[in-house]
Legacy VTK file of the C-alpha trace (Angstrom):
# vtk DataFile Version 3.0
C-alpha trace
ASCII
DATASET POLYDATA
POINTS 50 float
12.148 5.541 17.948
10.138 7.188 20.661
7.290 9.153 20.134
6.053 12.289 22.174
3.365 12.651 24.231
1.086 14.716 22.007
1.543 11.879 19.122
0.676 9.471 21.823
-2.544 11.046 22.430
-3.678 11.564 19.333
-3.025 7.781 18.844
-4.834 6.693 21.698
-7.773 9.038 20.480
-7.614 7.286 16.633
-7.485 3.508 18.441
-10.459 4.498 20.115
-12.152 5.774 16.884
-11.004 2.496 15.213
-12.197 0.703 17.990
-15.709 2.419 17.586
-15.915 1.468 13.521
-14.937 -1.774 14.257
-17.736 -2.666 17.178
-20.243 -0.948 14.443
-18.900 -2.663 10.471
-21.371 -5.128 9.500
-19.030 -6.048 6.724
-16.762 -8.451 7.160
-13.472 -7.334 5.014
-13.982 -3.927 6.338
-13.796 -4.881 9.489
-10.666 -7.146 9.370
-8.766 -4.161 7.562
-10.196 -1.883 10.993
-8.853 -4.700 12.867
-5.499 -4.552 10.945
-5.520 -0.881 11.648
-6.145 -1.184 15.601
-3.110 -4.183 15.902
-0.750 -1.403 13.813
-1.694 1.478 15.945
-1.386 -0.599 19.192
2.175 -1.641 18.411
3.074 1.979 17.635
2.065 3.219 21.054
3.514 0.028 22.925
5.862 -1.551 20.568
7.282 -3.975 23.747
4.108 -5.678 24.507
4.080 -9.112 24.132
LINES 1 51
50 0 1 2 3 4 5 6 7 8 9 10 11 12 13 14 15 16 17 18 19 20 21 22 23 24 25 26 27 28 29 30 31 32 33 34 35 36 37 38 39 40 41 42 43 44 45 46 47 48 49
């Protein structure tokens, strides 16, 4: 499945948000769940990376 340009966007924006909580958590099981978050979204918008 392929997804559009405007998803893509507003994924990029929402891995940048994610990227932002996750440079600021000071705890640690929030964080790894942010982390989890940011390693989901980033195979979404490039699912062939290696």
């Amino acid at each position: 499945m392929s997804i559009g340009e405007k998803e893509l966007l507003l994924f990029i924006k929402e891995l940048g948000h994610l990227l932002e909580d996750h440079k600021r958590c000071e705890n640690k099981r929030v964080k790894k769940e942010i982390y989890q978050d940011i390693l989901l979204l980033s195979d979404v918008i490039d699912p062939n990376k290696e």
